[in-house]
C-alpha positions as CSV (number, residue, x, y, z in Angstrom):
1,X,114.7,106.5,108.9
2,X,113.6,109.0,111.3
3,X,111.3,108.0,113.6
4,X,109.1,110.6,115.3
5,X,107.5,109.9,119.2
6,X,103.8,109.7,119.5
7,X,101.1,112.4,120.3
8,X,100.6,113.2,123.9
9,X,97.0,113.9,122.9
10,X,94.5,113.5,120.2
11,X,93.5,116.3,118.4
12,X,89.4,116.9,117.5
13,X,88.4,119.8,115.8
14,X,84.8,121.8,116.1
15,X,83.4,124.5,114.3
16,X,82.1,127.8,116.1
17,X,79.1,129.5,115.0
18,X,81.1,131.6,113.4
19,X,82.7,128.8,111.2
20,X,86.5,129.1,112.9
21,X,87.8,125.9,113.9
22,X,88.3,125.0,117.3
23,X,91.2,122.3,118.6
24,X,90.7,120.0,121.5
25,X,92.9,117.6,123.3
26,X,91.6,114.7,124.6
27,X,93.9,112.4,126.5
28,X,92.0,109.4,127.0
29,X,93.4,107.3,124.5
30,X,97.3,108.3,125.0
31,X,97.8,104.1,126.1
32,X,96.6,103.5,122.8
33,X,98.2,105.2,120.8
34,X,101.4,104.3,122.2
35,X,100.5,100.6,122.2
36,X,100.2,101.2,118.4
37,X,103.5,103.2,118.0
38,X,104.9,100.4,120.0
39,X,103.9,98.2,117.3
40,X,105.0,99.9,114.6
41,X,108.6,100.2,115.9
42,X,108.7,96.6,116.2
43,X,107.1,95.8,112.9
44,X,109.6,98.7,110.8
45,X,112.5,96.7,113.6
46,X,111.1,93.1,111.6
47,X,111.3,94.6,108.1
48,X,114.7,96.0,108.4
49,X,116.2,92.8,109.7
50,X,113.9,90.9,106.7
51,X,115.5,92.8,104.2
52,X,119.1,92.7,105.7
53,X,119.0,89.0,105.6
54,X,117.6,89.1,101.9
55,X,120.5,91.3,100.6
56,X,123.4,88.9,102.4
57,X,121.2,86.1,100.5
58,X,121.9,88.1,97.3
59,X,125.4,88.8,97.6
60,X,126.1,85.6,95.5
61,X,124.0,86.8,92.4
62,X,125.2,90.6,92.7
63,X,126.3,90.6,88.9
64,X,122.9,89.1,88.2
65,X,120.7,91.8,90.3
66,X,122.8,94.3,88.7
67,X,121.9,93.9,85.2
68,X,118.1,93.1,86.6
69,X,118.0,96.6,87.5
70,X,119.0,98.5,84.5
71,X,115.8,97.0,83.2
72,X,113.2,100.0,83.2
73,X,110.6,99.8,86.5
74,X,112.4,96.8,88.2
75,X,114.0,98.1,91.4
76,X,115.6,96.9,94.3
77,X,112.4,95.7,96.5
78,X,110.9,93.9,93.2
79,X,114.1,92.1,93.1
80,X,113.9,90.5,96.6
81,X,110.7,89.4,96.1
């Protein structure tokens, strides 16, 4: 998965009178934003490693999950639930 860094800004848009859109950049909030990016690595980081160990807990049953999946709207996340 490509992950793709956070906004340096936050973007706010305003109308002129003559109905164009206008772009501003407000920086105040950067530290938030990457706070929340932050988290988001380390949540995607969580969910990787949670579905690694799931598929090594699989391995034994691989002939099993197999023919589960030719069945029509089972895929591979439905399966390790």
């Amino acid at each position: 998965m490509i992950l793709i860094s956070p906004p340096v800004y936050v973007f706010s848009n305003f109308a002129t009178e003559s109905g164009i859109f206008i772009w501003n950049f407000e920086p105040i909030p950067n530290f938030l934003i990457r706070q929340s990016w932050n988290h988001i690595l380390s949540l995607e980081e969580s969910i990787q490693q949670i579905e690694e160990k799931i598929d090594r807990l699989l391995l034994p049953y691989q002939k099993q999950v197999e023919l589960l999946l030719t069945i029509s709207g089972v895929k591979n996340m439905l399966l390790q639930v």
